[in-house]
C-alpha positions in Angstrom: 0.0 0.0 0.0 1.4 3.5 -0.8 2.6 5.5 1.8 1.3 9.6 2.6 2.3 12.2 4.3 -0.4 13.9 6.8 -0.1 17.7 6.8 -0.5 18.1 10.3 1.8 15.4 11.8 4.3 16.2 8.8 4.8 12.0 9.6 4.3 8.7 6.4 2.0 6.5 7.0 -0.1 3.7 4.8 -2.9 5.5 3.3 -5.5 3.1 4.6 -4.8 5.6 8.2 -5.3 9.0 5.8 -7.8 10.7 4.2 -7.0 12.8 1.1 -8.3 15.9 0.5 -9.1 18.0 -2.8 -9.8 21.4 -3.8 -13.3 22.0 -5.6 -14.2 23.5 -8.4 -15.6 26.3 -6.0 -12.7 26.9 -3.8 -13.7 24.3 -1.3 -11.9 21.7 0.7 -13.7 18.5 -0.3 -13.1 14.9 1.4 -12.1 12.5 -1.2 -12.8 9.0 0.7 -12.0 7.2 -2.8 -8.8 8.7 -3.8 -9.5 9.3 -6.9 -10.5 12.9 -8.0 -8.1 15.4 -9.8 -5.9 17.5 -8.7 -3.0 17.7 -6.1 -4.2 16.0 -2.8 -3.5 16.3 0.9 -3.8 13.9 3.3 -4.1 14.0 7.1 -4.5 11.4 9.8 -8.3 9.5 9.7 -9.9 11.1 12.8 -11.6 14.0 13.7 -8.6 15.3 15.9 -6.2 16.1 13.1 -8.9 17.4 10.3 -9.7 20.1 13.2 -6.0 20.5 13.2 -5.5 21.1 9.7 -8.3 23.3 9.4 -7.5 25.4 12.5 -4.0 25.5 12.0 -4.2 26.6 8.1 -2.9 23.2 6.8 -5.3 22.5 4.0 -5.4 25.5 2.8 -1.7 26.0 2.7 -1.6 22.3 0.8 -4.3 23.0 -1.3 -3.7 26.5 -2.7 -6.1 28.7 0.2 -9.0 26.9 -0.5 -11.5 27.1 2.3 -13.1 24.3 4.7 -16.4 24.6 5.4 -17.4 24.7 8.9 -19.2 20.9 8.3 -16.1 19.4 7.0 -15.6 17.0 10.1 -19.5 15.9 9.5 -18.8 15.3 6.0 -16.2 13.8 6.0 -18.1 11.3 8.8 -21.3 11.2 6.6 -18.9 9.7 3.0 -17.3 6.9 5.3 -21.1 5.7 6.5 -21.9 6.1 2.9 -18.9 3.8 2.2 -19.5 1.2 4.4 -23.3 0.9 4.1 -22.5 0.8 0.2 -19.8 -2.5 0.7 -22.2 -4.0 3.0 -25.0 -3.6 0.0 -22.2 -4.9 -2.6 -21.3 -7.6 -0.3 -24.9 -8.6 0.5 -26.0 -8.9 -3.6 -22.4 -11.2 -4.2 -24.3 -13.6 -1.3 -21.4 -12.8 0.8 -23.4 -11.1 4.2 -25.6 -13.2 6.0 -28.3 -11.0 7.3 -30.9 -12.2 10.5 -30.1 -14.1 13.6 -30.7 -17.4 12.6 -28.4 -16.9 9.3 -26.0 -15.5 11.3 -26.3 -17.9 14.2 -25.7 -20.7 11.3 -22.9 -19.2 9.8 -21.1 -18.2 13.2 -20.9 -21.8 13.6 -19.4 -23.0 10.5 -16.8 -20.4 9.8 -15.4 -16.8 11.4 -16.7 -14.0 9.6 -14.5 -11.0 8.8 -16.7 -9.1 10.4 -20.8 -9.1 12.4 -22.6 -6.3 11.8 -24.9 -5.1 15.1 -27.8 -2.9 15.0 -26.8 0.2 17.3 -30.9 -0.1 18.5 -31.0 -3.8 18.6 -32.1 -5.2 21.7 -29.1 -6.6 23.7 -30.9 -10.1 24.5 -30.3 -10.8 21.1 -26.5 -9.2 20.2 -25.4 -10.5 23.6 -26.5 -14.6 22.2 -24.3 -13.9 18.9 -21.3 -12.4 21.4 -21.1 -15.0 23.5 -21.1 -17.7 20.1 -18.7 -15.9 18.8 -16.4 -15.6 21.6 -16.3 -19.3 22.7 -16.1 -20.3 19.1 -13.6 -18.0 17.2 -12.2 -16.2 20.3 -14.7 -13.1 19.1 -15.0 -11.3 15.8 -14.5 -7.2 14.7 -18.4 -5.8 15.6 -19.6 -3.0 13.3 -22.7 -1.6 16.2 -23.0 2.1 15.0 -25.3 2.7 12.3 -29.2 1.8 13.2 -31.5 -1.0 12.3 -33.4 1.2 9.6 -30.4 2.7 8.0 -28.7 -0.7 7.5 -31.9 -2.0 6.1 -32.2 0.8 3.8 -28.3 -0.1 2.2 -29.8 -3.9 2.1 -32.6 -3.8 0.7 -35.1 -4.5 4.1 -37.4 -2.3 6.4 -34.7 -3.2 8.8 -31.4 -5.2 9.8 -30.3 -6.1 13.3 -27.9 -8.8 12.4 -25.6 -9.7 9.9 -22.1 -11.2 9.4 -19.6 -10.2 6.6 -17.7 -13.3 5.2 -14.2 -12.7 3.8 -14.0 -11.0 0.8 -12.9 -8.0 -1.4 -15.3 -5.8 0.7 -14.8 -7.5 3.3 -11.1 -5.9 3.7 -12.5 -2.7 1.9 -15.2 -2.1 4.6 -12.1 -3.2 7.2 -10.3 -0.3 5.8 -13.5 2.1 5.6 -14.3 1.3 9.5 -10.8 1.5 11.1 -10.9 5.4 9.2 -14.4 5.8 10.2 -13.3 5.0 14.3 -11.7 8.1 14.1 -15.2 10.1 14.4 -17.3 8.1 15.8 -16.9 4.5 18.3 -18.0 2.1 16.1 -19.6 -0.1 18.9 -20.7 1.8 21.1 -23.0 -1.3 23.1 -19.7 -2.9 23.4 -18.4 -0.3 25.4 -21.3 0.4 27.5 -21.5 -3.4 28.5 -18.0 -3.0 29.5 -19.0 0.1 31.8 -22.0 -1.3 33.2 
């Protein structure tokens, strides 16, 4: 994986820990999740820390030829990596590699460890807490994705609603991996997980 430098650290790292930014068309800083659009680029550390950092501290705009950040750029940036992930969960889902319900999930727990389980952040914890524990005493656990809600993951999979689902290994599989480890920067990604640990 290529290497990048972030603009407020001034320190090389893979890019899968950056997130590039661009200059628009209008003179504004815009998040480029993909890495793809034209035009020099400059990249800063995945989490919500260092963007305020380069924004307050003049970074971007020094990198990127005094184009502005918008006062939502953290937010945004936030918003495109749900976006991502919910859209490699929908791509993994239609190549039959997400199991999606408890029992499908119960099934599959027990036959092989998924790359990742996928946990409503509003589902009830009777049912998250059956699938922890199988997954613990089978594969020693297994990454949990708990923070986007039942309707919005239902929405990227094609149901009124998801609570449960498991993400086998695969191409997004490693892609949403990526997506999530950026996205932990601005916002805990299992937030029940923690709580449990509290209470």
């Amino acid at each position: 994986m290529r290497e990048r430098r972030c603009v407020v650290t001034q320190q090389t790292g893979p890019e899968a820990g950056l997130i590039r930014f661009v200059a628009g068309p209008d003179g504004a800083i815009v998040p480029d999740i993909a890495a793809k659009l034209p035009g020099r680029g400059a990249w800063v550390t995945a989490d919500a820390e260092h963007v305020a950092l380069a924004i307050k501290r003049g970074r971007l705009a020094r990198a990127l030829d005094g184009a502005k950040a918008d006062e939502r750029l953290i937010a945004d940036v936030e918003a495109l990596l749900v976006r991502k992930a919910l859209s490699l969960l929908g791509l993994a889902r239609r190549a039959g590699d997400l199991a999606v319900g408890m029992d499908a999930v119960r099934i599959g727990l027990k036959a092989q460890r998924p790359a990742w389980r996928i946990e409503a952040s509003d589902g009830s914890v009777d049912g998250r807490s059956k699938l922890d524990r199988l997954a613990l005493g089978k594969w020693g656990g297994v990454p949990v994705a708990g923070c986007f809600p039942a309707e919005q993951l239902g929405q990227a999979l094609g149901r009124d609603h998801v609570v449960h689902a498991a993400l086998a290994e695969s191409s997004q599989s490693r892609a949403f991996g990526e997506i999530m480890g950026k996205l932990s920067g601005f916002r805990d990604i299992d937030p029940a997980r923690k709580a449990g640990e509290s209470g």
